[in-house]
SETORLUM-51347 format. One record per residue (C-alpha): x, y, z. Coordinates in Angstrom, 1 decimal, padded with zeros to 4 digits, always signed. Layout:
SETORLUM-51347
<torlum <X,Y,Z>>
...
This chain:
SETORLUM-51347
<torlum <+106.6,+121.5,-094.7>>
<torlum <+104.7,+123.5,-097.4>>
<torlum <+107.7,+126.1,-096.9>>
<torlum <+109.8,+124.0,-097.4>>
<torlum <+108.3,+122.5,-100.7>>
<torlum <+108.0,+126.1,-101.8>>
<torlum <+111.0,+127.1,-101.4>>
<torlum <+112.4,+123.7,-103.3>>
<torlum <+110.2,+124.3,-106.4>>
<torlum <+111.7,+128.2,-106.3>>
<torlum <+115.7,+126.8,-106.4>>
<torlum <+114.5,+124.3,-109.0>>
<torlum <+113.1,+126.3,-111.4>>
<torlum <+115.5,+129.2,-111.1>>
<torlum <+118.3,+126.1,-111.5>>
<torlum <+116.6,+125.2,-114.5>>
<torlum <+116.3,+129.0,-115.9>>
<torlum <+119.9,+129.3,-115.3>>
<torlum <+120.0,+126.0,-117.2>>
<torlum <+118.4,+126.8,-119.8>>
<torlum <+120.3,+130.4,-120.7>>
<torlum <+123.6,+128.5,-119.9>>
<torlum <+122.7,+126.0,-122.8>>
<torlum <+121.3,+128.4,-125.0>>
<torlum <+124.2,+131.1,-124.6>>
<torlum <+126.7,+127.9,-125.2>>
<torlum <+124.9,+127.2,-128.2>>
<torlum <+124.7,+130.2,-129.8>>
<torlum <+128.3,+131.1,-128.9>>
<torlum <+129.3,+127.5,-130.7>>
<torlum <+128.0,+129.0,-133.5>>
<torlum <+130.8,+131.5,-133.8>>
<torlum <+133.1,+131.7,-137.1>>
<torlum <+136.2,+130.5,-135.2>>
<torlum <+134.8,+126.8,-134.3>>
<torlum <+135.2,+126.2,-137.7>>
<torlum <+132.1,+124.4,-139.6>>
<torlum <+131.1,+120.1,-140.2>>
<torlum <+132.0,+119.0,-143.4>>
<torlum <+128.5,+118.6,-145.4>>
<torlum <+127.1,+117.9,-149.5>>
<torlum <+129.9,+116.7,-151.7>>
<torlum <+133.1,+117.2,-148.9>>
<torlum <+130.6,+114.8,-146.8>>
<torlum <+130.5,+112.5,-149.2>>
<torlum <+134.0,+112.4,-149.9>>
<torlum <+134.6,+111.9,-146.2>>
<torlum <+132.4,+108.6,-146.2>>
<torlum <+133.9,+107.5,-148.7>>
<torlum <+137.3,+106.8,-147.2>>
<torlum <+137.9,+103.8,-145.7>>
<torlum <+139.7,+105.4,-142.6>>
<torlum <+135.9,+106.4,-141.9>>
<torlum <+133.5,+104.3,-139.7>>
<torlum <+130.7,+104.0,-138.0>>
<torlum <+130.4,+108.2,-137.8>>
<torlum <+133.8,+108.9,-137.7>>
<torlum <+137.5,+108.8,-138.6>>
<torlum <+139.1,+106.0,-137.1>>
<torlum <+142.9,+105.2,-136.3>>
<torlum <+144.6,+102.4,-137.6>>
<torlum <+144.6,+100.2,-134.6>>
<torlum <+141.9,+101.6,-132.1>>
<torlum <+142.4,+102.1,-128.2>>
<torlum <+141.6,+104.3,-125.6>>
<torlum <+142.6,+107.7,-125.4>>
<torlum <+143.1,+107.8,-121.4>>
<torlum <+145.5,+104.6,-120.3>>
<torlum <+145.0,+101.8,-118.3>>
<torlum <+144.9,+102.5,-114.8>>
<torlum <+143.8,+106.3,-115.5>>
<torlum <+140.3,+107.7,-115.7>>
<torlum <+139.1,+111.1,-117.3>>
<torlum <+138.1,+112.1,-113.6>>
<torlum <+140.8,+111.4,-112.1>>
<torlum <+143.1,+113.2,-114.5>>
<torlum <+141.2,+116.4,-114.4>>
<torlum <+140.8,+116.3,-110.9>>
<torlum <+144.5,+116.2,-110.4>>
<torlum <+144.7,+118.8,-113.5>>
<torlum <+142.3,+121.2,-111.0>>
<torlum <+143.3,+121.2,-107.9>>
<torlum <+147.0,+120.2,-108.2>>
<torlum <+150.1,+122.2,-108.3>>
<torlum <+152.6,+121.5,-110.8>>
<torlum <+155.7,+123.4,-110.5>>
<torlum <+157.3,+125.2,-113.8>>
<torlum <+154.0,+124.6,-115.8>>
<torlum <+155.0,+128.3,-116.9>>
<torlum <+158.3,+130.2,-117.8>>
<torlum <+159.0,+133.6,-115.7>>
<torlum <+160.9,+134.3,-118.5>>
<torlum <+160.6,+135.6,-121.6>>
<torlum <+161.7,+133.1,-124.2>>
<torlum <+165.0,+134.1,-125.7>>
<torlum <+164.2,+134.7,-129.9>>
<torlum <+165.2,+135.7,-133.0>>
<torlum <+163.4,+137.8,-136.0>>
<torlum <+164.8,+136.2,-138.7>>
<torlum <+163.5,+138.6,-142.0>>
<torlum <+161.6,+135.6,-143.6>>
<torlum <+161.1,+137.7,-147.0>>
<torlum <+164.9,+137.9,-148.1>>
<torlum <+166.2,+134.8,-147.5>>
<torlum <+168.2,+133.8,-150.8>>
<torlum <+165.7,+131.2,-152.7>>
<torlum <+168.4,+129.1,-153.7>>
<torlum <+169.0,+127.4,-150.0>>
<torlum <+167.0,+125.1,-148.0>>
<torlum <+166.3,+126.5,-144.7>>
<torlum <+163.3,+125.9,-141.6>>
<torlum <+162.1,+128.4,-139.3>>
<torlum <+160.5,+127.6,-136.1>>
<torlum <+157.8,+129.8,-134.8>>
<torlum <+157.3,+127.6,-131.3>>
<torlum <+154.7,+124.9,-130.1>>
<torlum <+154.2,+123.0,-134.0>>
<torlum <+154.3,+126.3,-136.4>>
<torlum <+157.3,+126.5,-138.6>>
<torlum <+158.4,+127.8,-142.0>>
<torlum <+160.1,+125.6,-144.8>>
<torlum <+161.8,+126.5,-147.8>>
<torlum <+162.6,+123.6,-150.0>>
<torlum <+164.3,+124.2,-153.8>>
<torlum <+162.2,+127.4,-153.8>>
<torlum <+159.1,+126.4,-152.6>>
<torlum <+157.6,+128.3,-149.6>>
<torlum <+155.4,+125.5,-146.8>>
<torlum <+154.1,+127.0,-144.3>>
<torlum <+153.0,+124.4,-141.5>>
<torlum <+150.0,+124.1,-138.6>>
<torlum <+150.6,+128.5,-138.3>>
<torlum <+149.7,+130.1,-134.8>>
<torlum <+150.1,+133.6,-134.7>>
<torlum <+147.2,+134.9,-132.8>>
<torlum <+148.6,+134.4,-129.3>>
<torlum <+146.5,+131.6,-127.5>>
<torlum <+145.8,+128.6,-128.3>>
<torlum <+141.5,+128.6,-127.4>>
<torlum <+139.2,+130.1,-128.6>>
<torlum <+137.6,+130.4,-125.3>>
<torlum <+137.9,+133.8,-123.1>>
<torlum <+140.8,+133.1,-120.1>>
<torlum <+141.9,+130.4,-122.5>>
<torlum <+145.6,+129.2,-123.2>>
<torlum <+147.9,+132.0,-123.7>>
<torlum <+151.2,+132.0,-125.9>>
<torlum <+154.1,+132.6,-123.4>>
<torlum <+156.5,+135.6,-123.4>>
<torlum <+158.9,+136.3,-125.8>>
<torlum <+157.2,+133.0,-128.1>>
<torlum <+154.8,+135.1,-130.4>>
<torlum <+157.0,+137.5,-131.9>>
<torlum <+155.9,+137.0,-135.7>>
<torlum <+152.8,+138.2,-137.3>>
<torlum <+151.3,+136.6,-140.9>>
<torlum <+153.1,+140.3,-142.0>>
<torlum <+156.1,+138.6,-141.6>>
<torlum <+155.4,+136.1,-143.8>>
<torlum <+156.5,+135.8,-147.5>>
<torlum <+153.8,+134.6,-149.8>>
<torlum <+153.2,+131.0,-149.4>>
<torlum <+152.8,+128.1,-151.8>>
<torlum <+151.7,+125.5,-149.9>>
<torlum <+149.9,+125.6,-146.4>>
<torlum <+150.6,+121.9,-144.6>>
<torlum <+147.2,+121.7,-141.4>>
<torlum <+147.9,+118.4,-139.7>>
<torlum <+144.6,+118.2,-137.7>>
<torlum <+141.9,+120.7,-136.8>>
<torlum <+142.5,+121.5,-133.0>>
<torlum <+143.2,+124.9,-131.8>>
<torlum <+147.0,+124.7,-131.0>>
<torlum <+147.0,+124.1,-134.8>>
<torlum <+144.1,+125.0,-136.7>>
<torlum <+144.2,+129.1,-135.7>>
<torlum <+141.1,+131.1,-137.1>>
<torlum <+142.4,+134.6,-136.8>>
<torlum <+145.6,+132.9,-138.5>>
<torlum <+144.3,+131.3,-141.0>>
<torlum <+141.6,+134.4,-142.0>>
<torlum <+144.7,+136.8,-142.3>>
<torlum <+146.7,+134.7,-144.2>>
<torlum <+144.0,+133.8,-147.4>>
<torlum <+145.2,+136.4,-149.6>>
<torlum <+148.9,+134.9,-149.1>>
<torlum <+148.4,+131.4,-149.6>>
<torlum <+148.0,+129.5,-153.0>>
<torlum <+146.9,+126.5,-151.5>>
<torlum <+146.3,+124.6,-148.4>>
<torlum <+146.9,+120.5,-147.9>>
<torlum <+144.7,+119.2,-145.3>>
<torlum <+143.1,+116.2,-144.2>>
<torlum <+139.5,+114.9,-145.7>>
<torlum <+136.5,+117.1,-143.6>>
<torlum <+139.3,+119.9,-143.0>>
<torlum <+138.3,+122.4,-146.0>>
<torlum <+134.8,+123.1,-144.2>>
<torlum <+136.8,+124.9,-141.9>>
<torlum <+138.8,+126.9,-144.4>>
<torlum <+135.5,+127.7,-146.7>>
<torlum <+133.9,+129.3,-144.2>>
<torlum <+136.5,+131.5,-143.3>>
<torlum <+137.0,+132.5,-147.1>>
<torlum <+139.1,+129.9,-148.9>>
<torlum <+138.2,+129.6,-152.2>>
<torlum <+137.8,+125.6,-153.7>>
<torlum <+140.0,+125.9,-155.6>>
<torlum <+142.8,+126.7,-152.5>>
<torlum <+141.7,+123.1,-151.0>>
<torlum <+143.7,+120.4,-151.6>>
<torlum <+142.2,+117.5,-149.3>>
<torlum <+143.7,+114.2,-149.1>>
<torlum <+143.2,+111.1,-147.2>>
<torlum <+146.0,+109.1,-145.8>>
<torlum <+148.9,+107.8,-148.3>>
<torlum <+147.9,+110.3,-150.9>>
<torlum <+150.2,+112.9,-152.9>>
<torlum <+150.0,+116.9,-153.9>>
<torlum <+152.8,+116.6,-156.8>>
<torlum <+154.8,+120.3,-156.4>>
<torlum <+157.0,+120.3,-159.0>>
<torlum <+159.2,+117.6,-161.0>>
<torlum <+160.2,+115.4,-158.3>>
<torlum <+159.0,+117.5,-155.8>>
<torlum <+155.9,+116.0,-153.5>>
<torlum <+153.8,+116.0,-151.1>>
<torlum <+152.3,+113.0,-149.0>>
<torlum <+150.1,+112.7,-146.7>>
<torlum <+150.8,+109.6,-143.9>>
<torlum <+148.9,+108.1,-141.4>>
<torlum <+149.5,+109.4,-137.2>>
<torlum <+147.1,+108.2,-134.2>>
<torlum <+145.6,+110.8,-132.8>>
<torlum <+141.8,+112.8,-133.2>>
<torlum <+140.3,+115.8,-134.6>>
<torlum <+137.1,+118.1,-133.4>>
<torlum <+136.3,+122.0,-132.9>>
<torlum <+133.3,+121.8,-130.7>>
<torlum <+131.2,+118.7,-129.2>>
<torlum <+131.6,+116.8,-132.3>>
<torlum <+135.1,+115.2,-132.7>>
<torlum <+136.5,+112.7,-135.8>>
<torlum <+134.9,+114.6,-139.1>>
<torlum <+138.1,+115.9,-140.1>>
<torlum <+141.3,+113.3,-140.5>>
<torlum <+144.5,+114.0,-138.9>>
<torlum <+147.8,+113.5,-141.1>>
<torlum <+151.5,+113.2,-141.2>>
<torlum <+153.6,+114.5,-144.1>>
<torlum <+156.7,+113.3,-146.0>>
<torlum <+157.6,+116.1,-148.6>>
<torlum <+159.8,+114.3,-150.5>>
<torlum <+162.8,+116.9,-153.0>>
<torlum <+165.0,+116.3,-155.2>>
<torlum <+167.5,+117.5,-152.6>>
<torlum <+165.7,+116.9,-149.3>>
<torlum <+163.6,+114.5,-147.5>>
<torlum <+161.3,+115.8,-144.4>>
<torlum <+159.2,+114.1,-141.9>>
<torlum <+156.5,+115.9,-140.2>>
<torlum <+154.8,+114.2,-137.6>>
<torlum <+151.9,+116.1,-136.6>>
<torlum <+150.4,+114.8,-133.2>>
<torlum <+149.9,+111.1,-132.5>>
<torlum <+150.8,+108.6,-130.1>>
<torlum <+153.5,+105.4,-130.8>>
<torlum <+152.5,+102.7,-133.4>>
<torlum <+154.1,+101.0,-136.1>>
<torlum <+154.2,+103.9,-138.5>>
<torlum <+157.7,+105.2,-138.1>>
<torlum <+158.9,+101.9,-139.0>>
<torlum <+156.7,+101.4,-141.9>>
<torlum <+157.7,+105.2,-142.9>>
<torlum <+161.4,+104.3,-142.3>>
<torlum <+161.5,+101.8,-144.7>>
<torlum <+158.6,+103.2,-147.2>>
<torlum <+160.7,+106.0,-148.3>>
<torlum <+164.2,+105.3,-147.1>>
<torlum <+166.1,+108.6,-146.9>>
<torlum <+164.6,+111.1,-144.3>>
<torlum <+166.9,+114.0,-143.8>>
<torlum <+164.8,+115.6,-141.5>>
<torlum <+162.1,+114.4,-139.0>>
<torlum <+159.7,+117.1,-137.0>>
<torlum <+158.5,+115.3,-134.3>>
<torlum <+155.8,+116.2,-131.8>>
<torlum <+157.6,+116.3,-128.1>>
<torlum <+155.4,+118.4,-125.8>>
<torlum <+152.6,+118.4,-123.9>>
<torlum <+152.2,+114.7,-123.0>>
<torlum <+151.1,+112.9,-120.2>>
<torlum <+151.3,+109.4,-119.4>>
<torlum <+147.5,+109.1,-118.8>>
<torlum <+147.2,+110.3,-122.7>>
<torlum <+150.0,+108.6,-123.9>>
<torlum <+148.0,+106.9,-126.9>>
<torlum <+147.5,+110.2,-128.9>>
<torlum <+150.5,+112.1,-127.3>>
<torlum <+154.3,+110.3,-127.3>>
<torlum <+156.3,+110.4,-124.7>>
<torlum <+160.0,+112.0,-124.9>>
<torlum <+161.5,+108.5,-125.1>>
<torlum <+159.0,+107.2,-127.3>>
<torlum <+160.2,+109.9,-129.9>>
<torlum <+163.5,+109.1,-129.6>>
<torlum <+162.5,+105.6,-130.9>>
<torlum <+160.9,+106.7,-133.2>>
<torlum <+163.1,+108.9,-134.7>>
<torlum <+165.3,+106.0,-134.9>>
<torlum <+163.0,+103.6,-136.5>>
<torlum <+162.2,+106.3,-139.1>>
<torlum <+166.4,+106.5,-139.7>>
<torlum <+166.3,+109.9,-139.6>>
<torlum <+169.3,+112.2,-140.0>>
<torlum <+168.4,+114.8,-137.8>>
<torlum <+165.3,+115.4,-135.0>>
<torlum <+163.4,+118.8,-134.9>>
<torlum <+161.0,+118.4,-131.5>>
<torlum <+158.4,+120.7,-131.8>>
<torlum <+154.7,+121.2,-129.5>>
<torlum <+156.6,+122.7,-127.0>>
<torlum <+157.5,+126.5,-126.1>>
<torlum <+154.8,+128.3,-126.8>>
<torlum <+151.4,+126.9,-125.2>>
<torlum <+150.9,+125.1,-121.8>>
<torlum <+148.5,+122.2,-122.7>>
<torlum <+149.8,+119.2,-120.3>>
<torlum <+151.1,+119.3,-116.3>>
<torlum <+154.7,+118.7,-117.4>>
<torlum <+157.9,+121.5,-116.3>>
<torlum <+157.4,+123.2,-119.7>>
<torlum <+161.6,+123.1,-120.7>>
<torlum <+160.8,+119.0,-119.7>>
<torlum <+160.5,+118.1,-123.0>>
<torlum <+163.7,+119.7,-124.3>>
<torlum <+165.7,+118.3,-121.5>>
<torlum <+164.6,+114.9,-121.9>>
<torlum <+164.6,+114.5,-125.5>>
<torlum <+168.4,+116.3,-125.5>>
<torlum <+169.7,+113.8,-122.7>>
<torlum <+167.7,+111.1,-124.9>>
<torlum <+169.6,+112.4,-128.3>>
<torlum <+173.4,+111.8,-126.8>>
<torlum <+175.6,+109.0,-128.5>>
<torlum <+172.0,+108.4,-131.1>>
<torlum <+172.6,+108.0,-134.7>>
<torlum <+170.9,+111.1,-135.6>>
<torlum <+171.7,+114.9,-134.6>>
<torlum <+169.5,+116.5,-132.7>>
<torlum <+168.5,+120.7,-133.4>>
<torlum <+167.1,+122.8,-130.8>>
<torlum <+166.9,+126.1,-132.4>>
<torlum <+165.8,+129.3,-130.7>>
<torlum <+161.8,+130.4,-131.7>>
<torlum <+163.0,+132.3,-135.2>>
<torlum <+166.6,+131.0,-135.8>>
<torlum <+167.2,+130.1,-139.1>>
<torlum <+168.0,+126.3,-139.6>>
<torlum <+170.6,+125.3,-142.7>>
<torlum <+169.0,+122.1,-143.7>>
<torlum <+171.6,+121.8,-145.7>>
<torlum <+174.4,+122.3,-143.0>>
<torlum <+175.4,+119.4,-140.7>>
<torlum <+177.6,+121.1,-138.8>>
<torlum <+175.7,+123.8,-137.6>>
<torlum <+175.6,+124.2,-134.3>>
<torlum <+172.5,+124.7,-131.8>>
<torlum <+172.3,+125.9,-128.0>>
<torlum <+170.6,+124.3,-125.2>>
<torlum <+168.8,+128.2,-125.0>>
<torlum <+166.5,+127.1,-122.2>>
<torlum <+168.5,+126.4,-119.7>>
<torlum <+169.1,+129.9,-118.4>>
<torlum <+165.5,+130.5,-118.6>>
<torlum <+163.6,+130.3,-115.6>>
């Protein structure tokens, strides 16, 4: 019995060595540059000031649980683990284009999609650069997510200088560190959400490139050119810590173009109160990817962003958060074919451009292929 105790005490204490080194190599690793930092001094101050902020934290407008009724956290990543999902991942390379960002005429209106949420905007002359991924993964984690082939063929080389950098919320499938440190010297400034500009000060933005904003707030651009900030439903959070950094939506509003940029969120009654808030939207870039019905409250469903798009009487849809990153269990051309059988006989037009195919905002006839369906 002795023995036994013995050898009991041994396997406890070497479980709680291993323990121990396990918590303090996490730690220390957590302290790396590319989790980004906590907001802290004035920035903090500024964050509890806003009334979206309670009780520790950003809050959504109408709260409920992230995982839905009839789901639990175990259950979904028990099923994530030790599940197969069929066509989680192309064979394929994607099917692309290299559109030469740098000489496009600065007299037209034209986007350019990079995959998953990063795209580039030119609007009357201004250069927005939105939620930019160019590092190749989505983690910052070793193994982690991995951009797939043929999705990541532009570098922050290819990039004219930018004038204004739109960051929708912090997570790493938007908020890129190896991104966002090689593109300082090329942006003039960067919109984010209140708590966001910790992350960009500690990887060398100066104050003066900040620009945070809280929800239904404005950047003015130019005469008649802006930039506001909307509500979404959805979270924020590098590391343990999650809801010190606000997530947004953007309306840039032109004197020749209005665009809706979603960012991520789940359905509520925003695109309605958007809809008839600003009343033209030529445009609308909607998240539609990587969902899951068990997640459903900060991720929409295909069909729920076709609603949407609707409610926000949109001209034309955009889907973006898909093609580059697997981050849910769905086929990964599922969001494209649902939202394009969705889109027939609506009263907008939907685009489905190729990763680096230059999009005429201005052009309503031009036409766009169904590009994945020959992609295995």
């Amino acid at each position: 019995m002795k023995k036994v105790i013995k050898i009991f005490k041994r396997i406890f204490v070497v479980l709680a060595v291993i323990l121990v080194v396990l918590s303090v190599t996490i730690f220390f690793y957590m302290r790396r540059a590319e989790f980004g930092s906590l907001p802290e001094g004035k920035r903090l101050e500024l964050v509890k000031s806003s009334p979206h902020y309670k009780n520790g934290r950003f809050r959504n407008l109408v709260e409920r649980p992230t995982i839905t009724k009839g789901y639990n956290m175990m259950g979904v990543l028990y099923k994530t683990l030790f599940t197969e999902f069929p066509n989680r991942y192309p064979i394929d390379s994607l099917p692309s284009v290299k559109t030469d960002l740098k000489i496009i005429d600065t007299q037209k209106n034209v986007l350019v999609w990079f995959g998953h949420s990063s795209f580039f905007l030119q609007l009357d002359g201004i250069k927005i650069l939105a939620d930019p991924v160019f590092s190749g993964k989505a983690s910052p984690l070793p193994g982690g997510v991995k951009a797939y082939k043929g999705s990541d063929i532009y570098t922050v080389n290819d990039l004219p200088d930018i004038d204004y950098l739109l960051l929708s919320h912090d997570h790493y499938d938007h908020l890129d560190f190896e991104t966002i440190k090689a593109l300082q010297n090329k942006v003039k400034f960067v919109v984010c959400g209140l708590g966001n500009g910790a992350h960009f000060e500690r990887w060398g933005y100066t104050p003066k490139q900040i620009i945070e904003k809280d929800w239904y707030e404005s950047v003015d651009v130019k005469p008649g050119f802006k930039i506001l900030t909307e509500s979404t439903h959805h979270d924020s959070g590098r590391g343990f810590t999650s809801g010190q950094a606000l997530w947004l939506s953007y309306f840039i509003q032109t004197p020749s173009t209005n665009i809706y940029y979603s960012g991520d969120g789940g359905r509520d009654n925003r695109f309605k109160t958007i809809g008839s808030k600003y009343g033209k939207i030529d445009w609308a870039i909607m998240e539609c990817g990587q969902y899951n019905k068990a997640w459903q409250s900060v991720h929409e469903l295909p069909e729920e962003v076709a609603l949407a798009t609707k409610e926000l009487k949109a001209q034309n849809l955009l889907p973006v958060h898909n093609s580059k990153f697997t981050l849910a269990n769905h086929p990964w051309k599922e969001p494209l074919e649902k939202i394009s059988a969705l889109s027939k006989n609506q009263p907008y037009r939907l685009a489905t451009p190729m990763i680096g195919e230059l999009v005429e905002l201005d052009n309503p006839q031009q036409p766009f292929k169904e590009w994945w369906k020959n992609v295995r």
